[in-house]
N, C-alpha and C positions, 0 to 999 in steps of 0.2 A: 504494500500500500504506500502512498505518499503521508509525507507529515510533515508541517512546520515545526523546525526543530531550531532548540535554542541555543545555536554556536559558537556566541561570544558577547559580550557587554555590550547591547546596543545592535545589534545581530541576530538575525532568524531567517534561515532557507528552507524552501524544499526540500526534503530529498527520499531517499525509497526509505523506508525503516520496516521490522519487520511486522506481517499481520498479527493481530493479539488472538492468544489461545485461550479460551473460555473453563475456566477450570471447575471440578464442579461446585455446582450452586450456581453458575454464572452465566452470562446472555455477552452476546457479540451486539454492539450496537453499533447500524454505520451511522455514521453522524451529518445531522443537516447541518447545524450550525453551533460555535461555541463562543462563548461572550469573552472578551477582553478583559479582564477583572483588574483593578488596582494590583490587589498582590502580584497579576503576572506581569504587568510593569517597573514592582520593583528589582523581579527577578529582570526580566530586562535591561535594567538599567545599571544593574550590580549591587543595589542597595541590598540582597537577601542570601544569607547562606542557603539554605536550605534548595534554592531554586539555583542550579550550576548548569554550565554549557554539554550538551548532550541530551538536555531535557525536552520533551515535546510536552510544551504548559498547557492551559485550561482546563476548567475546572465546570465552567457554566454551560455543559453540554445538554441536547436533544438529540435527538435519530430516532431509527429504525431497529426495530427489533429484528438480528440477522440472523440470528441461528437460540433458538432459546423453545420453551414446552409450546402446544398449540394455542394456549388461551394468550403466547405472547409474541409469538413468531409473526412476523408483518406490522405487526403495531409501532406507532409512532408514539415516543415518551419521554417525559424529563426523567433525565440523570441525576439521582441524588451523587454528590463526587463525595462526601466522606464516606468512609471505606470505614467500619467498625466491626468489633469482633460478637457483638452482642451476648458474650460469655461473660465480662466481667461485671462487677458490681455495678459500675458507672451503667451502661447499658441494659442490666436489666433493672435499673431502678428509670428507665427513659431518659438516661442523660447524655444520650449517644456520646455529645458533644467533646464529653470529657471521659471518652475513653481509653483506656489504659494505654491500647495500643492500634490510635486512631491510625489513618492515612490518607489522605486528598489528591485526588488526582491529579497530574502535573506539579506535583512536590515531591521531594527528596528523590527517589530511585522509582516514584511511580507515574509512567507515561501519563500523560492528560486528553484532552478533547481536540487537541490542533492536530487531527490525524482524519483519516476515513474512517478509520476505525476505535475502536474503542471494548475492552470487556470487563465489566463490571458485576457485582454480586446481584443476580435475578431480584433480591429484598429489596436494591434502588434504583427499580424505573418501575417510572408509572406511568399511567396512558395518558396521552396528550388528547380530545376531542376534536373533532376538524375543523371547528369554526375556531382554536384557539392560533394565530399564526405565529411562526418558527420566530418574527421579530417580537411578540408580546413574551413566546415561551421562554425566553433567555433571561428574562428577568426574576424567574422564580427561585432563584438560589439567591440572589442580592436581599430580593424579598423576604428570605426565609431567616435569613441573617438581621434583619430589620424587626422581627417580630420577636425571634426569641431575646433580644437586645432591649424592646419594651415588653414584656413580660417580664422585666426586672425591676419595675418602676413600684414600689413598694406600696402599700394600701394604706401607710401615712400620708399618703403625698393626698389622699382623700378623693375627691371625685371629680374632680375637673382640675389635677394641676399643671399650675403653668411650666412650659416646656422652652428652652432656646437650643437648637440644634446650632452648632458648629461644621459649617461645610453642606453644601449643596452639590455633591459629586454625585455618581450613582449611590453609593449607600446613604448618605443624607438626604437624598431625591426620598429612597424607598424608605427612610425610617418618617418624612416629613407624609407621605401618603396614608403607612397605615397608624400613627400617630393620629388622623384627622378620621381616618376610618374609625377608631377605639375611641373618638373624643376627646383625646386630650388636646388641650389650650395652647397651641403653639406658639407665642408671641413673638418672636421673631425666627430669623434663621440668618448665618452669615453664610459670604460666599467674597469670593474676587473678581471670580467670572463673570461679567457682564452678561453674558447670553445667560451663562445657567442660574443666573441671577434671575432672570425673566423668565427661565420655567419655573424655579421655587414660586414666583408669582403668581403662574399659572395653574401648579398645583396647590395653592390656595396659603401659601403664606403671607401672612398678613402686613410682616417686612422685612424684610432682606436689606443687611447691612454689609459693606466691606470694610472687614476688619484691617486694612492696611490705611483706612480713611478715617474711620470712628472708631471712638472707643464704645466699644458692644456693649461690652459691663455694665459701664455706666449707664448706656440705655436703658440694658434686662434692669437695672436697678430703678433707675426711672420710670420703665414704664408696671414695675410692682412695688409703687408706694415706697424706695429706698430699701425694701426685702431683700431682693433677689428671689430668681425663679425657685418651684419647688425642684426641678429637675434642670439639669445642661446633659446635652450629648455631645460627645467629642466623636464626630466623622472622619477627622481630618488624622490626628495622630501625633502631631509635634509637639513636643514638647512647650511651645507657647501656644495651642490651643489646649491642652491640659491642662492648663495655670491657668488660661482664662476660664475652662468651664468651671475648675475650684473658684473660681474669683468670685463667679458667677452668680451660685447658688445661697438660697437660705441658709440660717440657721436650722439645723438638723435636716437641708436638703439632700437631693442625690445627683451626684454627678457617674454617667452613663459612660466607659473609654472602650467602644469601638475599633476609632481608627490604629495604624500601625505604621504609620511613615518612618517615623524612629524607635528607638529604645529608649534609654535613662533618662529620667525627669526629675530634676530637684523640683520637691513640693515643700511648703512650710507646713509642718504636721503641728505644732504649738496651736497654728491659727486654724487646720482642720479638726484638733481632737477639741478646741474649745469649742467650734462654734457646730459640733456634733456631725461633723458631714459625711454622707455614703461613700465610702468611692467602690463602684462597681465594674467589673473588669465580663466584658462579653465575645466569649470565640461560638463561633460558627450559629448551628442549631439542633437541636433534636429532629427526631424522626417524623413528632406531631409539629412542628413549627414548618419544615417543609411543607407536609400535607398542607396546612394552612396556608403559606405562600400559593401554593399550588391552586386552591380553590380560589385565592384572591384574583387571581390570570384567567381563572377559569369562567369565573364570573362577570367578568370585567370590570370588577369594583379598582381595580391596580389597574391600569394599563400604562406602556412605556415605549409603546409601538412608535408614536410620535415621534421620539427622541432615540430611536434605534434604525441603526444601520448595517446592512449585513454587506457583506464586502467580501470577495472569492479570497480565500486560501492561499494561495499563489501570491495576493498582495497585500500578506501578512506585515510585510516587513513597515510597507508605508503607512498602512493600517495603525501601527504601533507607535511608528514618526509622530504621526498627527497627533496620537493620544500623549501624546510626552509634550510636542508644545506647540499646539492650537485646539482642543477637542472643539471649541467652539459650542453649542449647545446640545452637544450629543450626550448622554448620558449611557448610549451601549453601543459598540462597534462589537456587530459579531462576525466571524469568519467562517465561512461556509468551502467545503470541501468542494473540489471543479467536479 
């Protein structure tokens, strides 16, 4: 089969790699299309051990059921990509997430979705419907990460609290959607991007600051009576959006750390253990948060079709260009096999 393969820093070719052998329990999927994820751009870019040259990345895949039992052979379906052992405690208490001995496709020594093919455990794929299309279906693993991220939001924070999301990228896109799906108060959301500043717009934030312009804080502060929000979500990952989302927040609020742009962050803990504050740390999702993603796509209550592009395999490499310095208002480029 052919596969975009990750070569060198800043580098991704074609080339033959071998077909995957379906082991059992597991399904051959060919693959329509697989979403560009942040993390595979850090691998890209060199920011990521775990993601080295030789790797064929993604992670946000869909296909075709190629060789798998009759009730799943032909069928089109999303790709759960973590890979769990559902033996150990983590996993049978439903917290796939934090399994002992997770693995994700297109990380460490496991091939990803930038190929024709793909084989995964029969347990993660699920039927795609026909009216769902391959540009909406790529969204459901962002999604899925956005839900079990706010099912963290504790039931002090009481019944409508106020939210400011940090970052308007694909996962700030999808945490700000079902954020307004669950009802929570989003008062603002930051971003840099002009364009994707006008889709937080669009999907209903009520205001989009750039935090290289304003001071955010100070707004979230302003605009809750001098409080601070009861929640901040960090999308972004650096180190000074972590210190603003602590800035951010109430006394005995919670601050949400999603993003992963970096590692080590000096925090003042004096001023977070006095003024009681969460800090909540969210990887991936469980098995029921996909599911849920999944229905979200399915229904059309999430859609991301608008701001998704699929773009042939072969011009992966430009594909990747773009997302490193212009995405412009796209929030998913995905790569679809010729």
């Amino acid at each position: 089969m052919r596969a975009l393969v990750y070569t060198a820093v800043k580098k991704v070719e074609m080339r033959d790699f071998p077909d995957p052998q379906a082991a059992g329990g597991e399904v051959v999927v060919r693959v329509r299309a697989t979403g560009i994820c942040g993390s595979d751009l850090h691998g890209f870019l060199g920011h990521q051990k775990r993601r080295q040259p030789g790797l064929v990345l993604g992670h946000e895949t869909l296909g075709i059921v190629e060789s798998g039992p009759e009730n799943l052979a032909g069928r089109r379906v999303s790709v759960n990509p973590l890979l769990t052992c559902g033996e150990c405690s983590a996993c049978r208490s439903g917290r796939q997430n934090c399994c002992r001995s997770w693995r994700l496709l297109g990380l460490d020594t496991t091939h990803g979705g930038f190929a024709e093919r793909v084989a995964v455990p029969m347990r993660n794929v699920f039927p795609l419907p026909d009216h769902v299309s391959d540009a909406a279906a790529v969204m459901v693993e962002p999604l899925a990460n956005a839900i079990h991220l706010l099912s963290m939001v504790p039931n002090h924070a009481g019944l409508l609290p106020s939210v400011a999301i940090v970052g308007a990228g694909t996962l700030g896109a999808a945490i700000l959607a079902v954020a307004r799906i669950r009802g929570l108060n989003v008062v603002l959301v930051t971003e840099t991007n002009p364009k994707r500043t006008d889709v937080a717009k669009e999907l209903g934030a009520p205001v989009v600051l750039n935090p290289l312009e304003t001071d955010w804080v100070a707004e979230a502060r302003r605009m809750t009576d001098g409080v601070g929000v009861d929640v901040a979500i960090d999308a972004v990952g650096l180190a000074r959006t972590r210190i603003e989302a602590a800035d951010a927040v109430a006394k005995g609020g919670t601050v949400l750390l999603l993003g992963l742009d970096e590692g080590p962050t000096t925090l003042d803990f004096q001023d977070l253990v006095r003024r009681e504050v969460r800090l909540q740390c969210s990887f991936a999702y469980t098995d029921r948060d996909f599911a849920e993603a999944l229905s979200l796509v399915v229904s059309g209550r999430a859609s991301f079709e608008k701001w998704t592009d699929l773009v042939p395999m072969d011009q992966g490499q430009s594909a990747f260009d773009r997302l490193v310095t212009d995405p412009g208002d796209r929030l998913k480029i995905a790569l679809v096999p010729g």
